[in-house]
Phi, psi and omega in degrees: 000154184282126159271105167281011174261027201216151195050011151310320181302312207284343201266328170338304163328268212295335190280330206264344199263328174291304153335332167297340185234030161284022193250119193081016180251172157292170191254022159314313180258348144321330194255307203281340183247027199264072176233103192293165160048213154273357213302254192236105208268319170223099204288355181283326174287176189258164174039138222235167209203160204267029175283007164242006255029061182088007148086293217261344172311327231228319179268015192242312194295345191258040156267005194272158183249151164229165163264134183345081185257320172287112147341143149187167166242157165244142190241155187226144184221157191274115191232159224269134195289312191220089208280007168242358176270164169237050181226097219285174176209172201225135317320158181281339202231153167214171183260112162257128185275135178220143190257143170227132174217121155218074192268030179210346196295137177298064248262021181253290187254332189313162164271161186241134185257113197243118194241120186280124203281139178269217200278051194158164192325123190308323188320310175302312176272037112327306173260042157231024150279075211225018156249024138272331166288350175270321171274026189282308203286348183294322198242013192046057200270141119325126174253112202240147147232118168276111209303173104300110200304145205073339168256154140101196181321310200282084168255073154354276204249017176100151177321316220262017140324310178261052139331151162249164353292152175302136162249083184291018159279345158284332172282335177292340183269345170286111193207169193285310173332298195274333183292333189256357166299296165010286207275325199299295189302327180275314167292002163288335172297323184256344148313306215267334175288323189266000186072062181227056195305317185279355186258120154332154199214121185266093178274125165240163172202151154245149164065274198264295204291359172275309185314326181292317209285283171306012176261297186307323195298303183334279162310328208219044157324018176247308206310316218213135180259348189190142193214150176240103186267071210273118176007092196245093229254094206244005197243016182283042197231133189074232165236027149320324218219148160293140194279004194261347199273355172302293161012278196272302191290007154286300151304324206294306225280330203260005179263016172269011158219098239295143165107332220284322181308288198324313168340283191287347177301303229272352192276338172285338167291325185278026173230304170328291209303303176322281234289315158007283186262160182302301181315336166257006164267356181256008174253309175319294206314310203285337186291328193264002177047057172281120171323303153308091185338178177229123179243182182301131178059053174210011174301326186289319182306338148275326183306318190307282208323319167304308189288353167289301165311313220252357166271339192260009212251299180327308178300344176224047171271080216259166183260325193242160175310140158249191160211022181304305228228323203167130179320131169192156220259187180269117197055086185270024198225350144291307164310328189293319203289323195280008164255006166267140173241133208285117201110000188295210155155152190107216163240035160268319189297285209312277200321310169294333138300328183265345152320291201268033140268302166353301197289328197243002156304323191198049165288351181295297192095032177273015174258111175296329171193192210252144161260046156348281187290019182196355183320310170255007189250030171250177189196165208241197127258002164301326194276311157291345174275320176306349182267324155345285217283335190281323168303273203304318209218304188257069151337077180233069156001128185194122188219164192222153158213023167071350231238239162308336188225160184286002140352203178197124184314109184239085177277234179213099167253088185321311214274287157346309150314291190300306201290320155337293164315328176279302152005261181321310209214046137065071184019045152342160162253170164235122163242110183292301200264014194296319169328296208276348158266354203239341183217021148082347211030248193277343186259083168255325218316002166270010192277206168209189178355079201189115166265089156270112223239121188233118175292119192283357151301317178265141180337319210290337194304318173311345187236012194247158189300150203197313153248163204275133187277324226173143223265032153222013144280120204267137131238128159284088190250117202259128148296156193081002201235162168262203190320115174021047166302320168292349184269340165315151177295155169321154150196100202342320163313334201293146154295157195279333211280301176341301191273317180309342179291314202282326190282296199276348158317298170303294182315309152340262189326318178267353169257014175253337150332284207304293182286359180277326177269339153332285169276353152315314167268359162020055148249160177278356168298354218210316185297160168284006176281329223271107177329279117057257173228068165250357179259295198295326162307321153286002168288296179296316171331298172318300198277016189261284182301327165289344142290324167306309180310318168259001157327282169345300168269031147243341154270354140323278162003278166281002182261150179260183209265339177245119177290161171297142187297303229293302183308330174292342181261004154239181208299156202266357187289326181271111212256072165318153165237177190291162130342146168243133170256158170195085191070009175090023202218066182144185216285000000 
């Protein structure tokens, strides 16, 4: 018999990391990558962990391919390998890739909009940025998207660097450390190459690349006047956070529709009980339309595959069709919930659940069948290096207990992650709590100008700053919304608390303009004497308090009147938030 109290963690890993590139595949491959991120990070371990950002989660977004909608051009800068040894290295150098577009930029006053590249090819999250594209021409901006070293284009030492056997002396330069020296020496590049010494500089990152933006504000306040760190899960690390609430706030999303968690609690024994028999691994195969028979010991590998859609749903739960993560309809997590029916139970249950795996798998429908039985065993070198980085430095703890969340027991076993890890990557070390000494956790209030903006749909939001450490740090916690949805283009479907988030982003964003090129050109064209812009500063303040306000009342709006039993029931350190209702759509 299977032990199911095992590999939840490592598919967490493998689900977040994967998803990202089920977008243009069959849904054959669809099935095997449908691992986001940050999601569900080590399925070889006990209890899951964010080694994929939840590892795959985080990594499942930069796997979508889109076609082209945004301009740039591309440039390469000699970026330095190793900003911190005093020991030259060979190479001393790498091409680092950065997208430029200044079809709009002021080149005096305007700002530069620097977007910290996450865990994949930069080009995707360029065109799935599109509230920097929206507001570029509003502020006369430079528009930069910056690669992340190891990933996309930007290879140090070449593909084959995660060749086996590992050489992890080619691998020690990939780190959070060096990637934001990184980010840092290149708007130093670029000042001095566009002549703009004097101009401001604006960090955006969603999800890993949000966790950059606000590190970087951290670490480097001459680089950047300012960031919008849109779910940024920067406090998922150690025992900040219960290691179960990515979980639970998954469950939370499918349980706004009655019967539906509890549903997907009962469907995992009614997968057990099939998997027993012949006869009943050849009716999974045929309900789940598996590419492969399904045999004796290949039951865990639909469970992941299940549980993989259902960590990744929440997270793209958008009010309109997208094709960010995989082609999926608008509000996918309602959709799922309307093939369960309450009370079901069996192979009644089972047929109705591989519907909404059905939906979310193959919603094009250009797939004959699923590549179950394979789900997890192709990989990428986005996906290894990211298990690199999960290992080593981003330790982001994840457990299921059945319990509280619709699941199965996965508990977090630290001694277990490492030895995996020493396994894989030729005895790394993990340094589990490295985050929380080297960028403080939850202890910023000395930070600044950082807008952290967390969609109250996503799972990633439990690990994320959820109230302002320090009066010059913003938190947004928006309803209704999902994975960095402000950071997405306008779009008429938006929720109103999504465009008021964007409104005090934006009031942001110009009064950290106005004063970074103030004191930087220490002229009265800048100064506060200068009238001018004393209206305008006080413009923004106004549209500053006036956003809070309807923030406020739109989340009135949506909120019930009663916190959730599960949420009453953790430590007061963690500043759960209510539920959200929204139109019958969401947490």
């Amino acid at each position: 018999m299977e032990d199911w109290t095992k590999g939840h963690v490592d598919l967490h890993h493998r689900t977040v990391s994967r998803t990202r590139r089920m977008n243009r595949r069959t849904s054959a491959s669809h099935g095997a990558r449908a691992c986001v991120l940050l999601i569900w990070t080590c399925l070889w371990s006990e209890g899951r962990t964010m080694q994929g950002t939840g590892g795959r989660i985080l990594r499942a977004v930069r796997k979508m391919t889109v076609e082209p909608t945004y301009k740039y051009r591309t440039e390469w800068y000699d970026q330095s390998l190793d900003h911190f040894g005093s020991e030259p290295t060979v190479p001393s150098t790498f091409k680092q890739r950065y997208l430029v577009n200044d079809t709009w930029w002021d080149r005096e006053n305007g700002p530069i909009f620097f977007y910290t590249g996450n865990e994949g090819n930069v080009e995707m999250f360029c065109q799935n940025t599109g509230f920097v594209w929206d507001i570029a021409p509003t502020f006369n901006a430079l528009v930069v998207f910056a690669e992340h070293r190891y990933y996309g284009k930007s290879m140090p030492f070449g593909e084959e660097v995660f060749n086996t056997p590992v050489d992890i002396r080619k691998l020690k330069y990939l780190s959070v450390e060096q990637a934001l020296a990184d980010f840092a020496s290149l708007i130093q590049h670029i000042r001095v190459s566009e002549g703009a010494q004097e101009n401001s500089v604006i960090a955006f990152g969603g999800s890993y690349g949000g966790m950059l933006t606000a590190w970087l504000r951290l670490k480097y306040p001459w680089a950047v006047d300012g960031g919008i760190a849109s779910s940024a899960p920067v406090i998922q690390f150690g025992n900040l956070v219960p290691t179960g609430i990515y979980a639970q706030i998954v469950t939370e999303n499918f349980n706004m529709y009655p019967g539906c968690a509890s549903s997907i609690r009962r469907s995992w024994d009614a997968l057990k009980d099939e998997s027993k028999s012949d006869e009943g691994l050849q009716f999974l195969t045929d309900t789940f339309k598996s590419c492969k028979p399904l045999k004796a010991g290949d039951a865990h590998q639909l469970r992941d595959w299940l549980a993989s859609a259902y960590d990744v749903m929440p997270m793209v739960n958008y009010p309109y069709p997208t094709d960010f993560i995989s082609p999926l309809p608008g509000h996918p997590v309602e959709k799922f919930c309307s093939f369960i029916e309450v009370g079901a139970e069996g192979r009644e249950l089972l047929q109705q659940v591989a519907n909404g795996a059905g939906m979310y798998y193959n919603y094009s429908g250009s797939s004959v069948c699923n590549d179950i039985v394979n789900a997890f065993k192709d990989t990428d070198l986005d996906d290894i290096a990211w298990d690199y980085q999960a290992c080593t430095e981003m330790v982001m703890p994840m457990s299921t207990d059945g319990v509280n969340d619709m699941f199965w027991p996965s508990p977090w076993n630290l001694t277990d992650f490492r030895q995996g890890c020493q396994r894989r990557w030729g005895g790394a070390i993990t340094r589990a709590t490295w985050a929380i000494l080297q960028f403080g956790g939850r202890d910023i209030g000395a930070g600044s100008n950082i807008v952290f903006s967390n969609g109250l749909l996503d799972p990633w939001h439990g690990g994320s700053i959820l109230k302002p450490p320090g009066a010059d740090i913003v938190v947004l916690n928006i309803s209704g919304a999902p994975h960095h949805f402000d950071l997405r283009s306008s779009n008429p479907e938006d929720p109103p608390s999504v465009v008021a988030a964007r409104r005090v982003e934006v009031d942001n964003i110009w009064y950290w303009v106005l004063t970074g090129t103030s004191s930087r050109k220490g002229d009265r064209s800048y100064s506060w004497d200068t009238p001018s812009v004393r209206i305008a500063v006080m413009g923004v303040l106004l549209g500053l308090a006036m956003g809070s306000v309807f923030m406020a009342f739109a989340s009135k709006r949506l909120a019930p009147s009663n916190r959730s039993s599960e949420r009453e029931t953790q430590p007061e350190s963690y500043p759960l938030l209510e539920p959200i209702e929204n139109d019958g759509h969401g947490i």
